[in-house]
N, C-alpha and C positions, 0 to 999 in steps of 0.2 A: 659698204665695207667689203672692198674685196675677201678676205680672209674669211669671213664667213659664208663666200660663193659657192654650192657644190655642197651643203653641211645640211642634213636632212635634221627635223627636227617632229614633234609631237607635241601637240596641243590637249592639256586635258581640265577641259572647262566644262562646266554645264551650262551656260549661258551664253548665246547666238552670237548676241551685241561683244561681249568682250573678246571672245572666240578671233571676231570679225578683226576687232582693232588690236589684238596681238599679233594677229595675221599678217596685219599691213606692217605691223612695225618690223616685223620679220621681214617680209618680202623687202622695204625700204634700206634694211641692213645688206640684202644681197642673199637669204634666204628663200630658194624656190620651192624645194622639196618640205612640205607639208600637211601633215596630218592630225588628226582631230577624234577626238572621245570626251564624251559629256561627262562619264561618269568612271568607275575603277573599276567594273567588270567590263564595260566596252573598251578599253587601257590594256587590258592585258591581251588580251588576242593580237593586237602588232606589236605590242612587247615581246610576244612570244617567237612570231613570225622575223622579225626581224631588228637588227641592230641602230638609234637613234643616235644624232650628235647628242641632240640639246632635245630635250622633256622642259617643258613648263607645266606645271600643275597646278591649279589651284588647291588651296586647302578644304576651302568646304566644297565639297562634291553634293549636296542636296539634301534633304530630309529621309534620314530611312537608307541612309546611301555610306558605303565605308571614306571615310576623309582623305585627305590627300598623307597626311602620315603615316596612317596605316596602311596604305597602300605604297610608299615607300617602304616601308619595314617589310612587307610583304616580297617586294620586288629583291631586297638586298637579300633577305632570307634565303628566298629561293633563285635567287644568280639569274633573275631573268634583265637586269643589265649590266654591262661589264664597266670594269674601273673607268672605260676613256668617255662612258658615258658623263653628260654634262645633265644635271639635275636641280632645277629651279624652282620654287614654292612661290606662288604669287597667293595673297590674301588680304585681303579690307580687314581683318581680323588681328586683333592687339592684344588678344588676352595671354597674358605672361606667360598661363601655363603649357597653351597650346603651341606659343614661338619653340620656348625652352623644347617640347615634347617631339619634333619637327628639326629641329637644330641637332639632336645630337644625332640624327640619321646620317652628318657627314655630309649634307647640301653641298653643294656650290653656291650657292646664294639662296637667298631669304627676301623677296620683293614686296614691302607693302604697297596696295593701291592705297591710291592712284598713284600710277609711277607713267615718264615720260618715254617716248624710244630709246632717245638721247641717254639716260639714264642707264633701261635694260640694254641696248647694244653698248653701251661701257662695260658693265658688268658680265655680260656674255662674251667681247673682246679678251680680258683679263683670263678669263677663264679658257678658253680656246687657245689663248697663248700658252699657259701654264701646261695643260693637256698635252700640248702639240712639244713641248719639252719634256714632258714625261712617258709621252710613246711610244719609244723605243722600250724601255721598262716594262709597260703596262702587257704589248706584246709577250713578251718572253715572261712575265707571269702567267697570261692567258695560254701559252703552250706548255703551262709547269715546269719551264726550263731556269730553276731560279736562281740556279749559279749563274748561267746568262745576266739574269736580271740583276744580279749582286754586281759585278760586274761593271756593267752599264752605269751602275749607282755611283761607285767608286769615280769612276772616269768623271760623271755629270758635279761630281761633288768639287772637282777640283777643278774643271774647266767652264762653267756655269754658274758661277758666285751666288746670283740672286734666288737660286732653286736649292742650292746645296741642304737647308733646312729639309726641306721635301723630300729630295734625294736620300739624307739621313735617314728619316722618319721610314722610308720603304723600306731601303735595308737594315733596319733594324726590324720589322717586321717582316721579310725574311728570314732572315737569322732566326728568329722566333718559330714559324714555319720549318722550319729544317730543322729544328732543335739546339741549334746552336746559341744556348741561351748566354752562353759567354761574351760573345762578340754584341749580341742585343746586348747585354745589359753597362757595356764597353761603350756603346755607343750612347745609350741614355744618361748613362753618368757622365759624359762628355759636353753633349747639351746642355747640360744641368748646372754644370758649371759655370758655364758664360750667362744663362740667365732661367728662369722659372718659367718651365712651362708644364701646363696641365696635364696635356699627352704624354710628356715626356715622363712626369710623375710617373703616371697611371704605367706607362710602358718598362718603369725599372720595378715597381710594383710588382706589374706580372711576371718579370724574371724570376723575382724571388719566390712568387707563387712555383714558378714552374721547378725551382730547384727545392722546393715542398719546406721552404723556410717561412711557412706559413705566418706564425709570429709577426713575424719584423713586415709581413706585407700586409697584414691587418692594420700595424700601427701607422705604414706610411699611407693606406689607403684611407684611415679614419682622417687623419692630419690635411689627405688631397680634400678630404669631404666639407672638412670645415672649413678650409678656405676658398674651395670652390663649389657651395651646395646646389650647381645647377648642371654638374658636371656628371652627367647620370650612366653613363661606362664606368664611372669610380663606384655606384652604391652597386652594381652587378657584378662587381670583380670582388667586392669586397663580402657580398650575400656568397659568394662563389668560396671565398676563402674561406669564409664562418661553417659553410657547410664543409670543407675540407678537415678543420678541426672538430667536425661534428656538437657544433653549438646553434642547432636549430631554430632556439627563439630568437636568438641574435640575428640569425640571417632572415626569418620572416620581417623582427623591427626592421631590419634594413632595407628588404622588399618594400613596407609597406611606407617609407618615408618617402622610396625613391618612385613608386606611384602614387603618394598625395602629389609631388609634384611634375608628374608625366603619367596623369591618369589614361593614355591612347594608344600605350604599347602592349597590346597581347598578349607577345610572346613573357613580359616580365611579368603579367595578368597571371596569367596561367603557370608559372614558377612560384607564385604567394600565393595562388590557391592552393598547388601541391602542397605546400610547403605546411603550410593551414592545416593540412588533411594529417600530415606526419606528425607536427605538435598534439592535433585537437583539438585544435580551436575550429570547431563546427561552422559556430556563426560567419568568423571570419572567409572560411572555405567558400561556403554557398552565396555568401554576396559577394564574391570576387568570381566564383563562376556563372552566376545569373550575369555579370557583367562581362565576363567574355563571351557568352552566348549569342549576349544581345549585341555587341558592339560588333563580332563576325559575321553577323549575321549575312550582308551582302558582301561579305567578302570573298572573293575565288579559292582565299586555302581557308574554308574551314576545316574545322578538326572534330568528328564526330566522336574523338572521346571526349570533347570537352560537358557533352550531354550525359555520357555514364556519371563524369565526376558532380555536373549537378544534380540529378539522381538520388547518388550517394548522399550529399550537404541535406538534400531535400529529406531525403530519408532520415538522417540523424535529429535533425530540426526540427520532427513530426510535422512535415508538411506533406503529405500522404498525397492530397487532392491534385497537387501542380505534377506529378508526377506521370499518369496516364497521357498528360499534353505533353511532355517535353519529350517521350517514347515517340509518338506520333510525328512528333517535329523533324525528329531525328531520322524515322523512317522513312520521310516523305521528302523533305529538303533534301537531304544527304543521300539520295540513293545512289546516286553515284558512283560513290564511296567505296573500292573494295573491303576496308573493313567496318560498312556498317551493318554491314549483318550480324556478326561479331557482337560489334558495340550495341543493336538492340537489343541480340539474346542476353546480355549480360545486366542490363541496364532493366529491362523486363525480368531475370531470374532474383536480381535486386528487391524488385517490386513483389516478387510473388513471395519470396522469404520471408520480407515484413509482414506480408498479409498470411505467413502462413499457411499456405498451400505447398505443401514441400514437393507435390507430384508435379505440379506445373514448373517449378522453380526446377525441378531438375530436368525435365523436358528444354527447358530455354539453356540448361548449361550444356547438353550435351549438343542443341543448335550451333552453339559457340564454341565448344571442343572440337567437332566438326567444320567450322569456318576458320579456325584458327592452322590447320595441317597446310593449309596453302600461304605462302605467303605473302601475308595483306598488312606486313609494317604495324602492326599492334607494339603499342608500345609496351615496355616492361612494367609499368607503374597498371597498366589495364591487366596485361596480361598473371599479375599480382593479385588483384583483386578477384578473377574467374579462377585460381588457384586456393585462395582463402575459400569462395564460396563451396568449389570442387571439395575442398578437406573436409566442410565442416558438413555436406552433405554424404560423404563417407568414399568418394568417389574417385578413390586413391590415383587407377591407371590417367585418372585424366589431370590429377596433380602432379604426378610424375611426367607426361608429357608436356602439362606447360612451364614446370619449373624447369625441366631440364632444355627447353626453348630460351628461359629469359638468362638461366646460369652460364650458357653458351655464348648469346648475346651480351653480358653485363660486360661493361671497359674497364673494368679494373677488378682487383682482389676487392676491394670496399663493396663495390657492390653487389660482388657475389655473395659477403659475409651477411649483409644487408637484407636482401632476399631472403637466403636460406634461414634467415630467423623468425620467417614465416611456419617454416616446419617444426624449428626447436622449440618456438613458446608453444603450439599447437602438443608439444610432447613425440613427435613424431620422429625420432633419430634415423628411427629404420629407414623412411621415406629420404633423409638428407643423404643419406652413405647410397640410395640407389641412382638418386638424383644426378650426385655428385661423378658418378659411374658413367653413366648414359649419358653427361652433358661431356666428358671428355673425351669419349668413348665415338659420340658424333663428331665431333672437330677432327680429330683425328682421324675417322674414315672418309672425312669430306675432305681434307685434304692430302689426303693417300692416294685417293681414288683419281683427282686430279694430276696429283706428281707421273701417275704409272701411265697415264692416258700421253703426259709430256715425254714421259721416257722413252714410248714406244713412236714416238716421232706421229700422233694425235693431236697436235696444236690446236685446234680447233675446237677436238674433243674434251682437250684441258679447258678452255676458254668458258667453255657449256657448263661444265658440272662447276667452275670454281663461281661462273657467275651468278649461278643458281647456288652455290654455299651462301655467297656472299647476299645474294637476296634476302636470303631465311637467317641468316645472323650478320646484318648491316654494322653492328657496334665490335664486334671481335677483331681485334687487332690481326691475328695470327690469320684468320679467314680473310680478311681483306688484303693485306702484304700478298699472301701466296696468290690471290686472283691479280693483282697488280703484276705479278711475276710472269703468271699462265698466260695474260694478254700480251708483256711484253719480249715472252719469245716466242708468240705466235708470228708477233710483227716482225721478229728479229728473223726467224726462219718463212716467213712465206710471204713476206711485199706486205708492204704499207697498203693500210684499208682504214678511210678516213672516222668510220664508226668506230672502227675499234682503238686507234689511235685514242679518240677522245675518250674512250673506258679505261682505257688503259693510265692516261693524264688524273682520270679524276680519281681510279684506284690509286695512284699514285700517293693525290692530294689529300685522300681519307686516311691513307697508313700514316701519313705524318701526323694528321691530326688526332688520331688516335693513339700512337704511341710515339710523340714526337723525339724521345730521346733513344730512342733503340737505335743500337752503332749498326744495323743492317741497313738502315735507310739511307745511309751513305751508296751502297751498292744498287742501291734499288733505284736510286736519281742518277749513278753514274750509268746503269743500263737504260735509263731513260732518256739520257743526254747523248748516248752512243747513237742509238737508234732514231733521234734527232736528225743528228749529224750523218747520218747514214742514207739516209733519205731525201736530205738536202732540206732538212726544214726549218730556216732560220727566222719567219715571220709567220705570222699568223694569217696572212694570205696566200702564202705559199703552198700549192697541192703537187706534193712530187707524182711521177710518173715512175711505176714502181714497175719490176721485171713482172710481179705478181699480184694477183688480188684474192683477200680472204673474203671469203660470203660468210660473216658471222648472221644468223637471222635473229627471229625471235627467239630460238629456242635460247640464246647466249642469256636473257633478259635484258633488264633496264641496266645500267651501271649502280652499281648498289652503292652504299657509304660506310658507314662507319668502322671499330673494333677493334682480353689480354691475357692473354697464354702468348708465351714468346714465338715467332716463327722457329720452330727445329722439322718443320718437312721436310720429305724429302726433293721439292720443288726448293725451299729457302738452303736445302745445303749442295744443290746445283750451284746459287750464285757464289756460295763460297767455294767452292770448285774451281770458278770461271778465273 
């Protein structure tokens, strides 16, 4: 098949013999370029390295070994393939819950063995078609240029009849993306009309979630549920709302129905453990985290809080003895880990508590006060719990710096009110009013300090300090916007620099998704779409040749993510200037 000539793909089998004969049926299709991993840690290294057409995976990856599901969720999680990739599950395996569990990752197909060539190059032709129509799109999302890609959609919608659904389906998640939940929810009701689709449901749903008419998207997301209970984006959208109205048990039933029937996803694992921990329901917490433990275990992103939270379950449950092994587990597996040192001081001052040793126990928290001033992405939900221990061991300055870490960091008013009731039940008023102080009090010099460094025509130097804000508070809307801003008028003033471009892209892409209705982010995508077009960068292959180049190094960091305090810096009222 010519069209598949030139189309690099990845083999991820444990088995020689099959390995061998999906090989052939490749190459027979016209297939030359590939490559091979037996298992999901050998997988990710040329995932990482580089971009695939077509991935076939099998699902069971081995004994002791993370599956081919979880390793998909894993992969989409972490953006290590893009939209145009083509993603196929090949498995001898029938069981109901593990298809379902696999299918809602959004596949491309779903192959049982024994399947012919004949067959999978049908099924791979189809799909390489579809893609190769959706390309132009998938680009201009991948440069976060998404009025482009809106655009594009429009055009395909009306001159590509048999794609026009597809076409919809993006620009309306788009529209979503940009906050413009009107035209989303414009285009799902329009769908909807002509005939009953699940997506479609789920996607008018979440408009109304986003325009916080909670209500009415409870009842239409229960209605998606019962008539389609395999349709497992509807019980997470809808555990999402329940906790929006703050009805806890409701949203754990929810969790906990939507992993009796997709017991292999993780990240939902570990949302009904939390979840668990907030109700108090003990029991439920600690066998839902013994099972994230175990089920990540060979996986590449594990998560070393997931060891403090069973710990904790362990602890509640008086199971004292399993505790000493899962510290050990935790320091030995995960060293890795910039915040396992963190996660063992905390998970050890846990142990020494219960046992009553308050001198030891405070020794392991001030370990973790101290590993905590860098930062190593501790989440707020951990970083919560070394601030209860801190209060109740009396040990205020260090409850004061971590709460005013997580008050800084929290994405909305809710969960700053949420937190800080850690203080108030504790009686501690005095601690919330200084809390409250020094957590606005940081924001505001963080991004001061970046505006003045822009003002004095420091591009660079703005770059540095806003990326390092945005490190140490990934979830703050107002810290992320203003770093999006910092990187893109360094590019707008001193030549295009392909690092920075991409910080710049994903700051972009976190400010939306953090404060997706804020009327700023209009301004913030048109200086993005300027300095596009300024450049000459109309494709995702395209690398302008710019008058200038920036040396951002390490000191700029990683591109940070997330974060609500409104932008009013002085860098955010530059763009209203402009």
């Amino acid at each position: 098949m010519q069209e598949l000539a030139g189309l690099t793909a990845l083999i991820i089998e444990p088995h020689a013999g099959m390995r061998a004969s999906i090989h052939n049926m490749l190459s027979l299709g016209g297939v030359s370029k590939i490559e091979y991993a037996n298992n999901s840690g050998t997988a990710i290294r040329p995932l990482k390295q580089k971009t695939f057409d077509l991935v076939i995976c099998e699902y069971d990856l081995g004994e002791g070994q993370q599956d081919g599901q979880q390793l998909l969720e894993d992969l989409r999680h972490n953006k290590l393939i893009p939209l145009s990739t083509i993603f196929f599950m090949a498995t001898a395996e029938r069981t109901h819950g593990k298809v379902v569990s696999a299918a809602e990752l959004a596949l491309n197909d779903y192959v049982l063995k024994p399947f012919t060539a004949d067959t999978l190059m049908e099924r791979i032709s189809r799909a390489i078609e579809k893609r190769n129509v959706l390309m132009p799109v998938y680009r201009q999302v991948e440069l976060g240029n998404l009025g482009r890609a809106i655009e594009i959609c429009q055009d395909g919608e009306s001159k590509k009849a048999a794609y026009r659904t597809d076409f919809l389906r993006l620009r309306a998640e788009m529209h979503m993306t940009l906050g413009e939940v009107s035209a989303a929810e414009e285009i799902y009701t329009e769908l909807l009309a002509k005939r009953s689709i699940a997506w479609a449901h789920l996607g008018l749903a979440s408009t109304l979630f986003m325009q916080e008419r909670y209500e009415e998207a409870e009842e239409k997301l229960t209605a998606l549920i019962d008539d389609k209970k395999e349709f497992l984006e509807a019980y997470d959208w809808l555990a999402k709302t329940q906790e929006a109205r703050g009805n806890l048990t409701q949203m754990q039933a929810t969790l906990e129905s939507a992993v009796a029937r997709s017991p292999y996803a993780l990240r939902r694992l570990r949302k009904l453990g939390k979840v668990a921990l907030q109700t108090g329901d003990a029991d439920t917490a600690h066998k839902v985290f013994q099972q994230v433990v175990n089920k990540a275990k060979f996986s590449e992103f594990r998560e070393p809080e997931d060891h403090v939270h069973l710990v904790e379950t362990s602890l509640a449950k008086g199971e004292v003895k399993l505790v000493p092994a899962i510290i050990r587990d935790l320091a030995k597996s995960l060293a890795g880990f910039k915040k396992t040192a963190a996660c063992r001081a905390i998970a050890s001052a846990l142990l020494h508590r219960h046992n009553g040793d308050k001198g030891q126990a405070d020794e392991e928290l001030e370990v973790a006060l101290l590993a905590c001033k860098e930062p190593i992405n501790l989440s707020n939900d951990t970083k919560l719990t070394l601030a209860k221990n801190c209060l109740e061991s009396g040990m205020d300055q260090g409850v004061i710096d971590v709460m005013t870490s997580v008050v800084g960091n929290a994405p909305t008013a809710v969960a700053v009110s949420s937190a800080m009731r850690l203080l108030q039940e504790g009686g501690r008023e005095d601690l919330v009013k200084r809390v409250t102080r020094a957590s606005k009090s940081q924001v505001v010099d963080m991004v001061a300090a970046g505006a003045e460094k822009a003002r004095l025509g420091d591009f660079q130097g703005a770059v540095v300090l806003m990326s390092e804000a945005a490190e140490r508070l990934p979830h703050n809307p107002q810290v992320v916007f203003n770093a999006a801003v910092a990187a893109l008028k360094c590019l707008d003033n001193l030549g295009w620099d392909m690092q920075l471009g991409e910080k710049a892209r994903s700051y972009v892409a976190e400010a939306r998704q953090l404060d997706p209705r804020n009327p700023r982010l209009s301004l913030l995508s048109g200086m993005y779409r300027d300095i596009l077009k300024k450049y000459g960068i109309n494709d995702v292959n395209t690398i302008p040749v710019a008058p200038t180049t920036v040396a951002i190094g390490k000191a700029a960091g990683e591109a940070a993510t997330k974060s609500e305090v409104k932008p009013e810096s002085a860098i955010g009222q530059e763009i209203d200037a402009k």
